[in-house]
PASEBA-1860 file (N, C-alpha, C; in nm, 3 decimals):
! residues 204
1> XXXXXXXX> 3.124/1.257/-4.886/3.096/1.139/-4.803/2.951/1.145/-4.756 ~ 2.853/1.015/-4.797/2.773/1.042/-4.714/2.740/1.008/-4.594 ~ 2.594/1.007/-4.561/2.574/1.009/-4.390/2.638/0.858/-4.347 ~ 2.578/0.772/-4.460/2.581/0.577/-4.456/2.727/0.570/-4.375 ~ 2.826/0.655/-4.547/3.021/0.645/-4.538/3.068/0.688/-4.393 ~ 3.000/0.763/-4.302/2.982/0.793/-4.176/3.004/0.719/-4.098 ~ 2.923/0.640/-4.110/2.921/0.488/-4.010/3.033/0.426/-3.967 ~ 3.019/0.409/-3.822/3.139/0.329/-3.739/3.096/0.210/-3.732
9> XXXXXXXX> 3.165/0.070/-3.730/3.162/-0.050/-3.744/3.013/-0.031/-3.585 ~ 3.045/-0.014/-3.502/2.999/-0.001/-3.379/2.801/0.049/-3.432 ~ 2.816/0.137/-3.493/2.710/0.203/-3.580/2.635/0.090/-3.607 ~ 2.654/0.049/-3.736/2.648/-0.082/-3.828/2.606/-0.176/-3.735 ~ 2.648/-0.244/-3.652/2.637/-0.322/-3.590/2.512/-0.286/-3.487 ~ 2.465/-0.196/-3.407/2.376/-0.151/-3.347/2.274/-0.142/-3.469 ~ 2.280/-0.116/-3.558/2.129/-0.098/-3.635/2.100/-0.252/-3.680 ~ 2.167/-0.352/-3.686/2.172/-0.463/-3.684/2.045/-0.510/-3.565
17> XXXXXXXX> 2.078/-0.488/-3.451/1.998/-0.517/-3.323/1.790/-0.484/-3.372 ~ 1.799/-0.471/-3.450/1.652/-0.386/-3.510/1.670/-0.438/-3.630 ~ 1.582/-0.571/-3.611/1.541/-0.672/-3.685/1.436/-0.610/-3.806 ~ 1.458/-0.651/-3.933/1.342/-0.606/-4.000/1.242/-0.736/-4.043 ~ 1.164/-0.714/-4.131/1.072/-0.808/-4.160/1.104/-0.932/-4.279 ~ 1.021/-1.002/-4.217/1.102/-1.173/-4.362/1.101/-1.077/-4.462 ~ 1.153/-1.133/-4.579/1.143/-1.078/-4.740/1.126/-1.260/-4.809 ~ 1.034/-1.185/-4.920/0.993/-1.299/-5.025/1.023/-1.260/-5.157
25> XXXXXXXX> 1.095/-1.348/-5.214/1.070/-1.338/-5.384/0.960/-1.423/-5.434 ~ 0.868/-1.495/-5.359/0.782/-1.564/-5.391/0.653/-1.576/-5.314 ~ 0.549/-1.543/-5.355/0.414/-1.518/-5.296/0.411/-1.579/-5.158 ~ 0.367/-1.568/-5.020/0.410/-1.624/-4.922/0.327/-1.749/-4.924 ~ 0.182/-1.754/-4.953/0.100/-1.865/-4.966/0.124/-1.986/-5.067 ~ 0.276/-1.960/-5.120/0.313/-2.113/-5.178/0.427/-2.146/-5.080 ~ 0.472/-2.113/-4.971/0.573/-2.101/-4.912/0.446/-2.275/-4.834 ~ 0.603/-2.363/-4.805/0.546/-2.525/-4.747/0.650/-2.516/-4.624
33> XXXXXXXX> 0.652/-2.594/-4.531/0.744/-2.636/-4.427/0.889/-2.708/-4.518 ~ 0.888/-2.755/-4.638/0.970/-2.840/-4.689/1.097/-2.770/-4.786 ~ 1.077/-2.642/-4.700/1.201/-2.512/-4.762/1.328/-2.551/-4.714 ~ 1.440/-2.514/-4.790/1.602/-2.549/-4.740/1.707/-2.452/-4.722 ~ 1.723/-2.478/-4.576/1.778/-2.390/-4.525/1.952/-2.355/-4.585 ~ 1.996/-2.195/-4.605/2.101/-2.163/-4.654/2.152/-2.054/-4.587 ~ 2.240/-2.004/-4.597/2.309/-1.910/-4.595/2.425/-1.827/-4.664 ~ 2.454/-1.667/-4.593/2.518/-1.628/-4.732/2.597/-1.490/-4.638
41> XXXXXXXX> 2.708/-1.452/-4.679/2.762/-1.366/-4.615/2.740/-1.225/-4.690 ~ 2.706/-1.110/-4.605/2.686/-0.946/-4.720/2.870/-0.887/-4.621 ~ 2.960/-0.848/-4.640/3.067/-0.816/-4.611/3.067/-0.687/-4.622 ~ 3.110/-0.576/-4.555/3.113/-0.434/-4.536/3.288/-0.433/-4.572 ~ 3.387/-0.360/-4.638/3.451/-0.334/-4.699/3.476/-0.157/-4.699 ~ 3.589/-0.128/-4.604/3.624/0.016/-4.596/3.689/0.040/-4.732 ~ 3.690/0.103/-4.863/3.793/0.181/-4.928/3.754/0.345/-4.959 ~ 3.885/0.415/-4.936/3.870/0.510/-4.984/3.776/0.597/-4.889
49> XXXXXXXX> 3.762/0.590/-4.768/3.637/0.616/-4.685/3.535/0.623/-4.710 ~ 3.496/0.553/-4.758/3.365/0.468/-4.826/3.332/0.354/-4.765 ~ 3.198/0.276/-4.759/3.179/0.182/-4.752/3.133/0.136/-4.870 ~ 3.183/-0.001/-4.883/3.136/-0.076/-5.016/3.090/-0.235/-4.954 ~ 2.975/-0.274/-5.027/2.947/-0.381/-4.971/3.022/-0.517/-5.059 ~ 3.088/-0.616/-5.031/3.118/-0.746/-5.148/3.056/-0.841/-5.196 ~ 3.020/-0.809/-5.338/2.920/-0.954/-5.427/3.034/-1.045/-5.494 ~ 2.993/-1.152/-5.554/3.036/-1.265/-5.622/2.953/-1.276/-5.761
57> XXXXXXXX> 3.040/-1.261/-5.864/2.964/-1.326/-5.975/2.979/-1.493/-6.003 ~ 2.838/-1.591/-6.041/2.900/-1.681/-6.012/2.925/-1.751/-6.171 ~ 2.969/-1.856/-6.193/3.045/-1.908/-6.338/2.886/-1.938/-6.408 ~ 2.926/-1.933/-6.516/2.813/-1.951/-6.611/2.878/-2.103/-6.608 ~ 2.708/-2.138/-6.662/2.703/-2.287/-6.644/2.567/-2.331/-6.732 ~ 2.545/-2.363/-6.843/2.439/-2.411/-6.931/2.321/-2.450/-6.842 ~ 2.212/-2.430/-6.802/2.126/-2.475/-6.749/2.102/-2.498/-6.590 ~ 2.197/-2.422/-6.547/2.213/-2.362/-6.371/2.118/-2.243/-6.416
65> XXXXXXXX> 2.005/-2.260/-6.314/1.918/-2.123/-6.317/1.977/-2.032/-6.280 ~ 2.050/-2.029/-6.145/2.136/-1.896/-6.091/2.293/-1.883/-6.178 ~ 2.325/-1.953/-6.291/2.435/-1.965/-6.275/2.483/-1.773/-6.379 ~ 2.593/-1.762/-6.319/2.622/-1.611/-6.436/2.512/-1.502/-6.352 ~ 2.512/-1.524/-6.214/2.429/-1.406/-6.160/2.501/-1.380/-6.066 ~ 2.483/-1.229/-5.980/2.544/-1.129/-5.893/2.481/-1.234/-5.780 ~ 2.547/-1.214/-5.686/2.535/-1.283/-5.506/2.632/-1.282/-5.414 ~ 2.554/-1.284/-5.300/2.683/-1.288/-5.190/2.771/-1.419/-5.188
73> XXXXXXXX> 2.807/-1.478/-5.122/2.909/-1.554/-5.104/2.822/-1.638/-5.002 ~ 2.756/-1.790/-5.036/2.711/-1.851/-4.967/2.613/-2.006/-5.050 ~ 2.565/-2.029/-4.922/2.524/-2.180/-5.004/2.441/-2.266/-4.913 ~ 2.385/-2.359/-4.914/2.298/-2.435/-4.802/2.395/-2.492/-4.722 ~ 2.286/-2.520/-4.646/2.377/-2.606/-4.525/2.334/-2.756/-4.529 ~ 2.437/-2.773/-4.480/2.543/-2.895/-4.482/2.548/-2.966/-4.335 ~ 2.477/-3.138/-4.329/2.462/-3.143/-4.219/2.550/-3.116/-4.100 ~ 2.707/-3.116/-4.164/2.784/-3.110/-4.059/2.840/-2.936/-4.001
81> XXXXXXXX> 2.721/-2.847/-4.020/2.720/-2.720/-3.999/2.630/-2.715/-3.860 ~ 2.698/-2.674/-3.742/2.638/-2.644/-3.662/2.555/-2.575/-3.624 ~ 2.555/-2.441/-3.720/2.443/-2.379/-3.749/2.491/-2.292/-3.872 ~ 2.351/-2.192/-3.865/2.313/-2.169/-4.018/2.494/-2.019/-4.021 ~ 2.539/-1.979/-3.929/2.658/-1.910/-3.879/2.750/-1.974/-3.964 ~ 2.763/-2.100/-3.909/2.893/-2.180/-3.970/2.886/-2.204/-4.128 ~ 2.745/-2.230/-4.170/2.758/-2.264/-4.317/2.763/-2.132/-4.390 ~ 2.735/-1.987/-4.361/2.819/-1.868/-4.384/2.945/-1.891/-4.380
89> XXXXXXXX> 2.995/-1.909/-4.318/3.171/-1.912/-4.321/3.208/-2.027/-4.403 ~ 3.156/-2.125/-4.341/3.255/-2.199/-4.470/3.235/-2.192/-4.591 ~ 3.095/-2.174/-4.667/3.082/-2.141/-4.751/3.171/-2.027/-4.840 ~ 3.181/-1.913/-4.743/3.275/-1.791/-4.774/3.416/-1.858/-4.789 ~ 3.484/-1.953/-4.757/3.602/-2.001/-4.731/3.612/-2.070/-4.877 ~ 3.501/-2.184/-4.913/3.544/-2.243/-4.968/3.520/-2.136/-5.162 ~ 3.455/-2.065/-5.150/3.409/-1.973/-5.260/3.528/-1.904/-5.304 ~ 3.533/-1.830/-5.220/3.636/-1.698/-5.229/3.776/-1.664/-5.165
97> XXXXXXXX> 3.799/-1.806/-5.080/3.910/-1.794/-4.981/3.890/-1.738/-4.866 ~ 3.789/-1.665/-4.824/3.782/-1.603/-4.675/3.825/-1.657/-4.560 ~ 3.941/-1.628/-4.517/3.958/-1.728/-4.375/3.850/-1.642/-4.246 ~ 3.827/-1.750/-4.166/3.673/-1.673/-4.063/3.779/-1.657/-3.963 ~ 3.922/-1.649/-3.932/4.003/-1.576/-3.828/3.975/-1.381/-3.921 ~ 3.962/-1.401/-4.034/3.969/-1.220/-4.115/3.849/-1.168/-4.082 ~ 3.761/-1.259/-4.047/3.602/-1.199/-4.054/3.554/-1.141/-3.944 ~ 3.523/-0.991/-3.938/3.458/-0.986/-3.798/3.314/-0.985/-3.812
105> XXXXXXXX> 3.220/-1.108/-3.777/3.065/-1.038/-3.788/3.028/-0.975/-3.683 ~ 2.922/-0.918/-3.755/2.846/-0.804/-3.698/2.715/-0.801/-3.633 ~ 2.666/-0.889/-3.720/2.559/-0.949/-3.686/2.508/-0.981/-3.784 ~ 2.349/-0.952/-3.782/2.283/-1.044/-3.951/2.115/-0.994/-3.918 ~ 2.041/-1.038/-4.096/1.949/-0.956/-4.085/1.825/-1.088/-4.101 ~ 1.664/-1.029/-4.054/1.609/-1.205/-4.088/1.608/-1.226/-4.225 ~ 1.576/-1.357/-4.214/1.574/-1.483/-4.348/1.512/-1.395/-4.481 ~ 1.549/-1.475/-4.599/1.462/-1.433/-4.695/1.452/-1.544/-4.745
113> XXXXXXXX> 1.289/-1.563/-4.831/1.276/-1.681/-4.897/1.270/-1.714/-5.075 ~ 1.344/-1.744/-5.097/1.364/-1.733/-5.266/1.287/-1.794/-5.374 ~ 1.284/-1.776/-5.472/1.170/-1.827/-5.561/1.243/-1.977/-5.599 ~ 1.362/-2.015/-5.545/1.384/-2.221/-5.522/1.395/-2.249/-5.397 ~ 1.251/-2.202/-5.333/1.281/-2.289/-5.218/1.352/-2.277/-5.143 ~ 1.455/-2.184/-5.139/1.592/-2.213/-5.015/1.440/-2.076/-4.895 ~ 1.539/-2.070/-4.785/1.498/-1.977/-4.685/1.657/-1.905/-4.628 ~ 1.697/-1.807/-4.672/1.844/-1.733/-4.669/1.853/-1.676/-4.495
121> XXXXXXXX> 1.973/-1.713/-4.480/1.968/-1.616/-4.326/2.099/-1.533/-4.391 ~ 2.138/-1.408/-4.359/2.241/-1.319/-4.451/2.280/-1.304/-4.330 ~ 2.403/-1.285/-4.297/2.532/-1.292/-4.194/2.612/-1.166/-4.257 ~ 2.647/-1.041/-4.165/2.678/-0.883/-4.198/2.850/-0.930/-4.116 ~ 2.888/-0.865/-4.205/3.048/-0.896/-4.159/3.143/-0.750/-4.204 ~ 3.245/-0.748/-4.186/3.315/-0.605/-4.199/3.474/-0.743/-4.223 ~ 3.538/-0.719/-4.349/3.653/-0.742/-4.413/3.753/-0.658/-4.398 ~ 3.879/-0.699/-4.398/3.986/-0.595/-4.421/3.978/-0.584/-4.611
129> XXXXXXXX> 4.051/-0.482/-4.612/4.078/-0.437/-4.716/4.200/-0.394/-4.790 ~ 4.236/-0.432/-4.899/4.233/-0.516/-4.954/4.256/-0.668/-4.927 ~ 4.235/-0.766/-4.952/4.225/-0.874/-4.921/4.269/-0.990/-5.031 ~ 4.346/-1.089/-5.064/4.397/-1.193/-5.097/4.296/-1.322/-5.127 ~ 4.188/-1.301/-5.236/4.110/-1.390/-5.221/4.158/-1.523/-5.331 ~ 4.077/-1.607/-5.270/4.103/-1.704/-5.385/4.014/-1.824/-5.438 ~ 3.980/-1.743/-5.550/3.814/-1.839/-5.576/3.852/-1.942/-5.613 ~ 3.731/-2.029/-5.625/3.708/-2.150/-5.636/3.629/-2.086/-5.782
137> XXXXXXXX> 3.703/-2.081/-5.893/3.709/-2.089/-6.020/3.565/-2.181/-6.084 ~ 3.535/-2.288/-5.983/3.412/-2.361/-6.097/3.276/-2.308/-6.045 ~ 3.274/-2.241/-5.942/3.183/-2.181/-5.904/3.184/-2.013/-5.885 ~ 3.261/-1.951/-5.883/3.255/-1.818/-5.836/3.364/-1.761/-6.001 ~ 3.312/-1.647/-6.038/3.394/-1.566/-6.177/3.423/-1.484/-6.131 ~ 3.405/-1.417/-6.039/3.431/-1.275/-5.973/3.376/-1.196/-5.920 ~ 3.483/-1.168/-5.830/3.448/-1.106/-5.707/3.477/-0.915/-5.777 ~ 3.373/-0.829/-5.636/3.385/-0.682/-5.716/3.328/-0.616/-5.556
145> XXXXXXXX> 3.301/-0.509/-5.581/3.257/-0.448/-5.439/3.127/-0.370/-5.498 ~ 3.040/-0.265/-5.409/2.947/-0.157/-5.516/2.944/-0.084/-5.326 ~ 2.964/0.054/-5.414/2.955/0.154/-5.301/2.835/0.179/-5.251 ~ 2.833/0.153/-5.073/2.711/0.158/-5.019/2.599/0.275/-5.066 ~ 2.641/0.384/-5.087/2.621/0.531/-5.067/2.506/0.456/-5.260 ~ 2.574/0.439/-5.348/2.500/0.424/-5.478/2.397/0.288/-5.415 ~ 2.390/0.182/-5.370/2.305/0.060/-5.338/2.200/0.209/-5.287 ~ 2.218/0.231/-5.228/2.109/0.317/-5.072/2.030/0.453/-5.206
153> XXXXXXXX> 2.080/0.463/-5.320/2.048/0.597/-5.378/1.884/0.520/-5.445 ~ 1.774/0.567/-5.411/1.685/0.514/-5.491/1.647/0.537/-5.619 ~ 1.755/0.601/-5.690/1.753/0.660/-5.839/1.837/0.566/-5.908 ~ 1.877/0.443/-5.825/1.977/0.349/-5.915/1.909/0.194/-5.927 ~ 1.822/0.198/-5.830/1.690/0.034/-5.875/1.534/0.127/-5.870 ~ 1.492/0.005/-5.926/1.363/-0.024/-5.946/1.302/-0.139/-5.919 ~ 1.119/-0.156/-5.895/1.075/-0.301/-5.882/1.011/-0.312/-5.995 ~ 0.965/-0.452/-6.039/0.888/-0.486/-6.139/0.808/-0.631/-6.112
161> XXXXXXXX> 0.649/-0.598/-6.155/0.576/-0.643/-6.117/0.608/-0.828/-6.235 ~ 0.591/-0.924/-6.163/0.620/-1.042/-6.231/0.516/-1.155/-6.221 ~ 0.484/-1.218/-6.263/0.383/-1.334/-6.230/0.458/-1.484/-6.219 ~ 0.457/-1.487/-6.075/0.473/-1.572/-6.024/0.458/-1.725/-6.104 ~ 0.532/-1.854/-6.193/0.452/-1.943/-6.267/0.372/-2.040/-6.173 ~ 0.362/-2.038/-6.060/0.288/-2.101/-5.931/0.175/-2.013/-5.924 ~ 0.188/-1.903/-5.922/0.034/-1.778/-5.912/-0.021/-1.707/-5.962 ~ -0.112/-1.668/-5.946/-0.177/-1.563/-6.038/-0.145/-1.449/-6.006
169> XXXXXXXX> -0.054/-1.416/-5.889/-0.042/-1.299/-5.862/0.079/-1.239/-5.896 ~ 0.093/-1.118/-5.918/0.197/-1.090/-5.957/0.285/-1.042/-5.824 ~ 0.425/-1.015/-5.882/0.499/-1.027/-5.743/0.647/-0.960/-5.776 ~ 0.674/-0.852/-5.700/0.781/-0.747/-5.692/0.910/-0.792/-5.720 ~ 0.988/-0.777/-5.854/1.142/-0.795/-5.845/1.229/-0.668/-5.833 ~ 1.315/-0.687/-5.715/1.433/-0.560/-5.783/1.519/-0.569/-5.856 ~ 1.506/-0.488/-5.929/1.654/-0.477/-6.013/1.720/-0.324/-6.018 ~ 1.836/-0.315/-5.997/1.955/-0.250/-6.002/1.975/-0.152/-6.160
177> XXXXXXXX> 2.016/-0.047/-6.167/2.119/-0.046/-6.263/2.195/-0.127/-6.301 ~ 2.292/-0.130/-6.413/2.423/-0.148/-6.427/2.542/-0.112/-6.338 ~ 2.601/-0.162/-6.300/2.749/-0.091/-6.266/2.881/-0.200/-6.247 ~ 2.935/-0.135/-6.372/3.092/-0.152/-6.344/3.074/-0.307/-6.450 ~ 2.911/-0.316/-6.515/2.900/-0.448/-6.622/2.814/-0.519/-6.529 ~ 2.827/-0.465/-6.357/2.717/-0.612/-6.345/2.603/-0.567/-6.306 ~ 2.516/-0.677/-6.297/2.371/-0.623/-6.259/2.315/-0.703/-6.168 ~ 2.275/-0.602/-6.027/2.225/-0.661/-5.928/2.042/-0.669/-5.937
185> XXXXXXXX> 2.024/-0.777/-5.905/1.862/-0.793/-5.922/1.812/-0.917/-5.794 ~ 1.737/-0.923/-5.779/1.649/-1.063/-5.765/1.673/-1.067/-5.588 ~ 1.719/-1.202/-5.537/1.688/-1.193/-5.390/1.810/-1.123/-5.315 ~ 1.926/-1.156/-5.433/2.014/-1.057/-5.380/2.043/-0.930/-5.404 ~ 1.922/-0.850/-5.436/1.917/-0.731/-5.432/1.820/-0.651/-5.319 ~ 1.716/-0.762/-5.294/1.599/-0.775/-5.213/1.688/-0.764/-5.090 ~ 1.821/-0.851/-5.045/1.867/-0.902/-4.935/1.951/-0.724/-4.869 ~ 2.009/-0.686/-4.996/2.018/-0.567/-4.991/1.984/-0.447/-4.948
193> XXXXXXXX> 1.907/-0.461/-5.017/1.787/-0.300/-4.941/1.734/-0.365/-4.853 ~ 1.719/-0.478/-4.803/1.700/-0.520/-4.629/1.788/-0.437/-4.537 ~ 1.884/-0.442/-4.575/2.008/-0.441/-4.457/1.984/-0.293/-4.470 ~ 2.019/-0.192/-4.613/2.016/-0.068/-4.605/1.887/-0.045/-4.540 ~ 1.802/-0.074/-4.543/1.674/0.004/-4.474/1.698/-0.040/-4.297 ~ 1.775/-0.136/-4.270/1.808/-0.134/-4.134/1.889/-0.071/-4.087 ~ 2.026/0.002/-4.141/2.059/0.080/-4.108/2.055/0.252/-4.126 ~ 1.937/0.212/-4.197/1.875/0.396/-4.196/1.740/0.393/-4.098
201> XXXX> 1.744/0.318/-4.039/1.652/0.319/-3.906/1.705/0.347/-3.794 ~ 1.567/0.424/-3.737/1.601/0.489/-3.599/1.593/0.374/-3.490 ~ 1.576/0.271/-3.494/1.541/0.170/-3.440/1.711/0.123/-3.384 ~ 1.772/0.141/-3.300/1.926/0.073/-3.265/1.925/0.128/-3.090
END
């Protein structure tokens, strides 16, 4: 077990309080006021005394840029979302079945801004386990977990330098290993090692 698998919900949640810094998948100087706001749930998942965090693969779809990629469970908001909180949950509801009476959040980490424009706020939650989900089939292919302890190992991603088609500059992607067939990369891998680097801070 490691130090992470350690962690008491109470834990988790205090390193939460110790905000880290925006994250960009896209140079910040193309970043406009005319970004759209989203959200997305990262779920903490006890098995096996482990922590595992929960992704979504979502349906392949001919000409969906994201479509057939690893992500949390989430989506923009929707005017009738009271805030960027609520369009986490329902989003999670309508994806994967999550009822928000199962959800305890925890808190959440700041925004990230993606290479379409959205601006992500990620909402940290702790699930029971096992759980009764039930996707929404035209959007979500499957759901999977990945053990905190391997996300946190820095012998399992890497970055790679990319050129931006807006810039000349080039600009950091992560990508993941393999595991278990899928492959984590891009803002939701970025959103990732956000949260892990907040809770390996002394900062709580």
């Amino acid at each position: 077990m490691t130090e992470l698998d350690q962690f008491s919900i109470d834990d988790i949640r205090a390193r939460l309080h110790a905000q880290n810094e925006t994250t960009y998948d896209v140079p910040p100087e193309l970043l406009n006021d005319k970004h759209r706001q989203a959200a997305v749930l990262i779920p903490f998942v006890r098995i096996e005394e482990s922590w595992h965090i929960l992704y979504i693969r979502r349906t392949n779809y001919e000409g969906d840029r994201h479509s057939g990629q690893v992500a949390f469970a989430g989506g923009k908001r929707d005017p009738q979302d009271i805030d960027l909180e609520a369009t986490a949950l329902r989003e999670a509801e309508e994806e994967i079945g999550l009822s928000p009476k199962d959800i305890n959040l925890l808190g959440s980490i700041n925004h990230h801004h993606t290479i379409s424009d959205f601006q992500v706020k990620p909402f940290v939650a702790e699930l029971p386990w096992p759980y009764p989900f039930k996707l929404d089939e035209v959007e979500v292919a499957r759901v999977f977990t990945l053990p905190l302890s391997w996300l946190a190992d820095e012998r399992n991603y890497r970055s790679e330098e990319r050129l931006h088609p807006d810039s000349k500059r080039h600009w950091p992607v992560i990508y993941y290993d393999y595991y278990d067939g899928e492959l984590l990369w891009g803002a939701t891998a970025r959103m990732t090692l956000s949260l892990i680097a907040l809770l390996n801070s002394d900062k709580c």
